[in-house]
C-alpha positions as CSV (number, residue, x, y, z in Angstrom):
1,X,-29.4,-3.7,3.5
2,X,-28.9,-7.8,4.3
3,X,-31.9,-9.2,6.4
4,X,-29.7,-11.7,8.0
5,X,-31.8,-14.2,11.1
6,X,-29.8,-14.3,14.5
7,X,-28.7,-17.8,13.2
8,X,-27.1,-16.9,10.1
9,X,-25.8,-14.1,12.0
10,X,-24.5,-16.8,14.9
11,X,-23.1,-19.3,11.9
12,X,-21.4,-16.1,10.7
13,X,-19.7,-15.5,14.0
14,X,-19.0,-19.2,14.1
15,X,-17.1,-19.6,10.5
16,X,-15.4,-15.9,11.3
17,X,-13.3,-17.5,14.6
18,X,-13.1,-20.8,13.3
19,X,-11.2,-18.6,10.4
20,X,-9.1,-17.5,12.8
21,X,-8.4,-20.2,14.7
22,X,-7.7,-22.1,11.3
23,X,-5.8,-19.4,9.9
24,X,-3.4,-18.5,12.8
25,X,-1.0,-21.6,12.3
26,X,-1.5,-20.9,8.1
27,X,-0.2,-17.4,9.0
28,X,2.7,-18.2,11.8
29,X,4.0,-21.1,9.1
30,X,4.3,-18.6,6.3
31,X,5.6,-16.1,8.0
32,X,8.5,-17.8,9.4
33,X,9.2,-19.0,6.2
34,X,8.6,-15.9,4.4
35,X,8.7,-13.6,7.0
36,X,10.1,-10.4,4.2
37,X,7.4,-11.4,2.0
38,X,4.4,-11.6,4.5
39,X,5.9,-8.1,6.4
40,X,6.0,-6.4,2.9
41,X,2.8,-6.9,2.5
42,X,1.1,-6.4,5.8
43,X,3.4,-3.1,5.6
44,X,2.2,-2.8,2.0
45,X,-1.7,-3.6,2.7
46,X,-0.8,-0.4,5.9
47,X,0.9,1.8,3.3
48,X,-1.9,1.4,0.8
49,X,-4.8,2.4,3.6
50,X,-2.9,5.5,4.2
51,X,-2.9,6.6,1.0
52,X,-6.2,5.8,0.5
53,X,-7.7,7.5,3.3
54,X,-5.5,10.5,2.5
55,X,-6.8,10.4,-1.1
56,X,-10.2,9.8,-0.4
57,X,-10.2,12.6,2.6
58,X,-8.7,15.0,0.0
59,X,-11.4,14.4,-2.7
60,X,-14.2,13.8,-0.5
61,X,-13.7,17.2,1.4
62,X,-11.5,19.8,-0.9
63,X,-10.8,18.7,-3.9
64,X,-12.5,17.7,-7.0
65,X,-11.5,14.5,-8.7
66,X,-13.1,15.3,-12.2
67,X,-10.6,18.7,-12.3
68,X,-7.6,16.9,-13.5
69,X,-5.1,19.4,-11.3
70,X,-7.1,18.8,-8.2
71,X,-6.4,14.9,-9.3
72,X,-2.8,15.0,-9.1
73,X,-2.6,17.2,-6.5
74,X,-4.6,14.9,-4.2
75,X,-2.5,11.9,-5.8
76,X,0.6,13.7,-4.7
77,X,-0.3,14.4,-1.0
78,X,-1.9,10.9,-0.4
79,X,2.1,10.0,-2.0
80,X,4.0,12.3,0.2
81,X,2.5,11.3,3.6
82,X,2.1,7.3,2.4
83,X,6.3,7.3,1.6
84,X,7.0,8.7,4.8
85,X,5.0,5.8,6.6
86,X,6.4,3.8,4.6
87,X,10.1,4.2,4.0
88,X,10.2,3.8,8.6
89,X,8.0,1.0,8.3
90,X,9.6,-0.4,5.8
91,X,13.7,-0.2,7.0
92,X,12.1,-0.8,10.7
93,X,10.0,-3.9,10.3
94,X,10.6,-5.4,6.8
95,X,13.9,-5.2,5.6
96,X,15.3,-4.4,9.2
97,X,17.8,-2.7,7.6
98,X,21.1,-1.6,10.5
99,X,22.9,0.5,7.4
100,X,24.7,3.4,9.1
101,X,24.4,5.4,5.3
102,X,20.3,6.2,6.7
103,X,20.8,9.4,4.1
104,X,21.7,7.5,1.0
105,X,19.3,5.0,1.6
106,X,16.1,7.2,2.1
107,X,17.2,9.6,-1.5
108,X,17.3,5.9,-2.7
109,X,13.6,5.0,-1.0
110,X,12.5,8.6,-2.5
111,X,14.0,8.1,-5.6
112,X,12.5,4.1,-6.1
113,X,9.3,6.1,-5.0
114,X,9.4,8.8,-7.7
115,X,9.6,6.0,-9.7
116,X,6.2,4.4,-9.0
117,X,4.8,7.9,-8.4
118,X,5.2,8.7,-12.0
119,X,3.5,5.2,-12.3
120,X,0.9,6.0,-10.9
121,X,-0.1,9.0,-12.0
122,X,0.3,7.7,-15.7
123,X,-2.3,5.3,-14.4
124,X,-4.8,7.6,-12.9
125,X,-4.7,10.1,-16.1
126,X,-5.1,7.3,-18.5
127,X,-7.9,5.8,-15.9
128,X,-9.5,8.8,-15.0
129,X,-8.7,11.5,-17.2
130,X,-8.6,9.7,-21.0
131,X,-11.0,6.5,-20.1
132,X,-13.4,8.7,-18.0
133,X,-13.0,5.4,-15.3
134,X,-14.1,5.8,-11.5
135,X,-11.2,7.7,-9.9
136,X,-12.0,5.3,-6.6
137,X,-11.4,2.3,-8.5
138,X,-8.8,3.4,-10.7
139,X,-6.6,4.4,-7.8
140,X,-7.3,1.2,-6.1
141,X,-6.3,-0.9,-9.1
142,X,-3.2,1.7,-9.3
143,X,-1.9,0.6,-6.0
144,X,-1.7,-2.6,-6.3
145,X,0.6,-2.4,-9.4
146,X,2.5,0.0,-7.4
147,X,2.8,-2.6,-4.1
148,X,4.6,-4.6,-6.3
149,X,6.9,-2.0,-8.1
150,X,7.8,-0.9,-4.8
151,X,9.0,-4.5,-3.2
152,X,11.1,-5.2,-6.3
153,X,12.9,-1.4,-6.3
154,X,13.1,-1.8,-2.7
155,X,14.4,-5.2,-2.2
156,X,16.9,-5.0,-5.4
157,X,18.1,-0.8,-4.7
158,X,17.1,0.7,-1.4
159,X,17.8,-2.2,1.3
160,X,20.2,-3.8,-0.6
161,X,22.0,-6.0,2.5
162,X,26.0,-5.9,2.6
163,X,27.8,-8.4,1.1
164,X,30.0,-9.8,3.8
């Protein structure tokens, strides 16, 4: 447990807003000029928590981690609920996508998914399963390869914008 003093805690409170104060304009600047980018990943950073806490609820409650069914099968339901959030997070706030085709693109969204499911479950078996690694930070490490597989499918095949 950290034995901070009420002034390191104060100079801690201190740095923490002047952070923010500092960091506001860093944020608003990059965003306008990036404004995909930085939504992708604020989405992404979203997406990733609910998988997590899916993941982590499912092996911390029911499932055992070290069986490698129970693995994959709370891998696969942290997956299902995390590609819902994030296939209306992502056509509502990143990609802002208007295509009338909403059908075609969520098999595509799935399908891009599948993609990085198999991913990442290639990732956790050789992690977990053949290394003997910590399934926490194994699945952690997962997802962040996957953030990035995701952007690219999603960017290049699901939200494709019409050539005018």
């Amino acid at each position: 447990m950290l034995n901070l003093t009420s002034e390191q805690i104060t100079l801690l409170f201190i740095f923490g807003v002047v952070l923010c104060i500092l960091g506001w304009p860093i944020f608003q600047f990059f965003y306008k000029k990036q404004r995909e980018i930085v939504s992708y990943l604020i989405v992404g950073v979203l997406t990733t928590m609910v998988s997590l806490v899916v993941y982590y609820g499912l092996v911390f409650t029911m499932l055992n981690p070290d069986n490698a069914l129970e693995l994959q099968v709370a891998n696969v339901i942290s997956w299902i609920i995390s590609v819902l959030f994030a296939y209306i997070t992502n056509r509502k706030f990143v990609f802002r996508s208007k295509s009338s085709k909403k059908g075609k693109e969520f098999i595509s969204f799935i399908g891009a998914r599948i993609a990085t499911l198999i991913m990442d479950m290639i990732i956790m078996y050789l992690g977990v399963t053949l290394l003997k690694g910590n399934d926490k930070i194994w699945k952690l490490a997962s997802q962040i390869i996957v953030i990035i597989a995701n952007y690219i499918l999603s960017k290049l095949f699901v939200f494709k914008k019409d050539k005018e």
